[in-house]
C-alpha beads as a LAMMPS data file, in Angstrom:
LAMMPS data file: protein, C-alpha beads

97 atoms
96 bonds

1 atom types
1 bond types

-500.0 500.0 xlo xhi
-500.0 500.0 ylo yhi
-500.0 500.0 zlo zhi

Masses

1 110.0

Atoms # bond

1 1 1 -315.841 -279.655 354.239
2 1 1 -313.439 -280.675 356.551
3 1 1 -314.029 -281.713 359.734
4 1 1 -311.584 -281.215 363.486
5 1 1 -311.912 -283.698 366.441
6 1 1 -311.886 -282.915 369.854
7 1 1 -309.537 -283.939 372.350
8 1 1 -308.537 -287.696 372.025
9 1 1 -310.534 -288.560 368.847
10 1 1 -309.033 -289.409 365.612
11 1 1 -311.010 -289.748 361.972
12 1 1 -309.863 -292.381 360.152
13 1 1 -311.102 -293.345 356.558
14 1 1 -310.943 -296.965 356.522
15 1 1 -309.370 -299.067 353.823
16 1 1 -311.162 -300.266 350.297
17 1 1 -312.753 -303.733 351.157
18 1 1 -311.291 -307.331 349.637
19 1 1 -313.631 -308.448 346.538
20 1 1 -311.707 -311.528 346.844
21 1 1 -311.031 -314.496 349.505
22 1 1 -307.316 -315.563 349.775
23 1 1 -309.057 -318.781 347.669
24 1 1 -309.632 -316.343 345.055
25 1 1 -313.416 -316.762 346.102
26 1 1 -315.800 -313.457 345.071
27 1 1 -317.619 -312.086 347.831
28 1 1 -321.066 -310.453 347.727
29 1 1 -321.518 -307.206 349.089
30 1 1 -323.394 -308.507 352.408
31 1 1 -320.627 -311.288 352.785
32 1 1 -317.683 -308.889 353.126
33 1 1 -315.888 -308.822 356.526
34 1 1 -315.380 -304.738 356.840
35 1 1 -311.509 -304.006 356.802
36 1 1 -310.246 -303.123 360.514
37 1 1 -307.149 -301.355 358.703
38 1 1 -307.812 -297.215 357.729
39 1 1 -305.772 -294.095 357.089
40 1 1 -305.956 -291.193 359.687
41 1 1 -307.331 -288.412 357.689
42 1 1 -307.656 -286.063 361.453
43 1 1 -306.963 -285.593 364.812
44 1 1 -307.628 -284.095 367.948
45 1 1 -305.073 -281.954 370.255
46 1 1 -304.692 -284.418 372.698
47 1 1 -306.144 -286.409 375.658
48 1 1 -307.131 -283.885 378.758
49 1 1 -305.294 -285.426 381.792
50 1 1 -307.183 -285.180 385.239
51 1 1 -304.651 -282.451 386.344
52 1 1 -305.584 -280.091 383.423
53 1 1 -302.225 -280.949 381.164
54 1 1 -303.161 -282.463 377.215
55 1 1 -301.248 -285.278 376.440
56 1 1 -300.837 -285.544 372.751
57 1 1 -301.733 -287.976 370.745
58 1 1 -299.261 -290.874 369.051
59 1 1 -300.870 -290.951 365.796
60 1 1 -300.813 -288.143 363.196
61 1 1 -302.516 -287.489 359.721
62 1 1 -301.364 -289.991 357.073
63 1 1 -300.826 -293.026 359.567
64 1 1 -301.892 -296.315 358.667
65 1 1 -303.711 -298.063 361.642
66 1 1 -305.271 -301.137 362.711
67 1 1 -308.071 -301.099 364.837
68 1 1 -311.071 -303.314 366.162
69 1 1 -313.624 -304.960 365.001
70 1 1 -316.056 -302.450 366.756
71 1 1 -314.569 -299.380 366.517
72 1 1 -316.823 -298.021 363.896
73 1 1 -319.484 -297.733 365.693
74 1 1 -319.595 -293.957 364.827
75 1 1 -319.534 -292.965 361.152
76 1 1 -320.501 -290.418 359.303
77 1 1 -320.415 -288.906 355.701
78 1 1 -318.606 -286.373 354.385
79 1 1 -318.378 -285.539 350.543
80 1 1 -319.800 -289.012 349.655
81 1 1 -317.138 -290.837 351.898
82 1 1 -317.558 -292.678 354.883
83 1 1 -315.437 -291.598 357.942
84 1 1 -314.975 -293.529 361.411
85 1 1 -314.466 -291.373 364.703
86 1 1 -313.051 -293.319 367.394
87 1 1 -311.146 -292.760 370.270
88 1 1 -307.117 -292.751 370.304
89 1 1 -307.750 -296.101 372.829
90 1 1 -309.438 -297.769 370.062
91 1 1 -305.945 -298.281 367.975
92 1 1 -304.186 -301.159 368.260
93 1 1 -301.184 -299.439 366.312
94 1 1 -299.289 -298.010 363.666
95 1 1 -298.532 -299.792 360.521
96 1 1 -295.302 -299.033 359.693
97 1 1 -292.734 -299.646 356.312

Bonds

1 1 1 2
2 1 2 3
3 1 3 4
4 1 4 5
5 1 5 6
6 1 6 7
7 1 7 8
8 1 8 9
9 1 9 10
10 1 10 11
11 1 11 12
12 1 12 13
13 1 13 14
14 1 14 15
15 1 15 16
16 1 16 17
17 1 17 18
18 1 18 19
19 1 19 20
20 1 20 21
21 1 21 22
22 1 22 23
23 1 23 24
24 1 24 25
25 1 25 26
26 1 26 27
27 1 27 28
28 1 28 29
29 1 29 30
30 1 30 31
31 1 31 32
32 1 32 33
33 1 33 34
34 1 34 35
35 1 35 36
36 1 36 37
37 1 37 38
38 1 38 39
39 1 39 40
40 1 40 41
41 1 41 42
42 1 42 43
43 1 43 44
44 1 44 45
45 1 45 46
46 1 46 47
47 1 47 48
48 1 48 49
49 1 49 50
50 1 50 51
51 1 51 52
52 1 52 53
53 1 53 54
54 1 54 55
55 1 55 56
56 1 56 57
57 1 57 58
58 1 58 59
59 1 59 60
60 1 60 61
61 1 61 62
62 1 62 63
63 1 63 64
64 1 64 65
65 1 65 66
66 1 66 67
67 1 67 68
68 1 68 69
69 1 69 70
70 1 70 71
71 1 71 72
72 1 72 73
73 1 73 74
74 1 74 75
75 1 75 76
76 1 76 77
77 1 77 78
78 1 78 79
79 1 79 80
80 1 80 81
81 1 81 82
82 1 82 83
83 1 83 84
84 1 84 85
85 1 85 86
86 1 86 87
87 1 87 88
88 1 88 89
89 1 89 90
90 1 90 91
91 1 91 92
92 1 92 93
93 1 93 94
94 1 94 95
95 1 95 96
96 1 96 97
């Protein structure tokens, strides 16, 4: 299934969590801080301006972004993976290199 977001929303599968503290410290499950770091797996055509034009967008499929702490605050499942949906305003950037 694949899915296509509308206007300025971006999917973004979000990165495989640390098992491990810098320390070298094992986390439990319920003790790991969710990555804020994800691939862009789709995006929408663009942001609707207020004078009808559609800005596009600055990230495409296959960019690495960071993003905030919050941002995840719609999920969903798809083929036994969880996706985020967020807004192009909830990037902070681009990883890049």
């Amino acid at each position: 299934m694949k899915i296509r977001p509308l206007h300025d929303r971006v999917v973004v599968r979000r990165k495989e969590e640390e098992e491990k503290t810098a320390g070298g410290i094992v986390l439990p499950g319920a003790a790991k801080e969710k990555p804020n770091q994800g691939e862009v797996v789709a995006v929408g055509e663009g942001k609707l301006l207020d004078n009808g034009d559609v800005r596009a967008l600055s990230v495409k499929v296959g960019d690495t972004v960071v993003f905030g702490r919050y941002a995840d605050s719609n999920t969903l499942k798809m083929d036994g993976e969880e996706l985020i949906i967020m807004s192009e305003s909830d990037i902070y950037g681009v990883l890049e290199g």
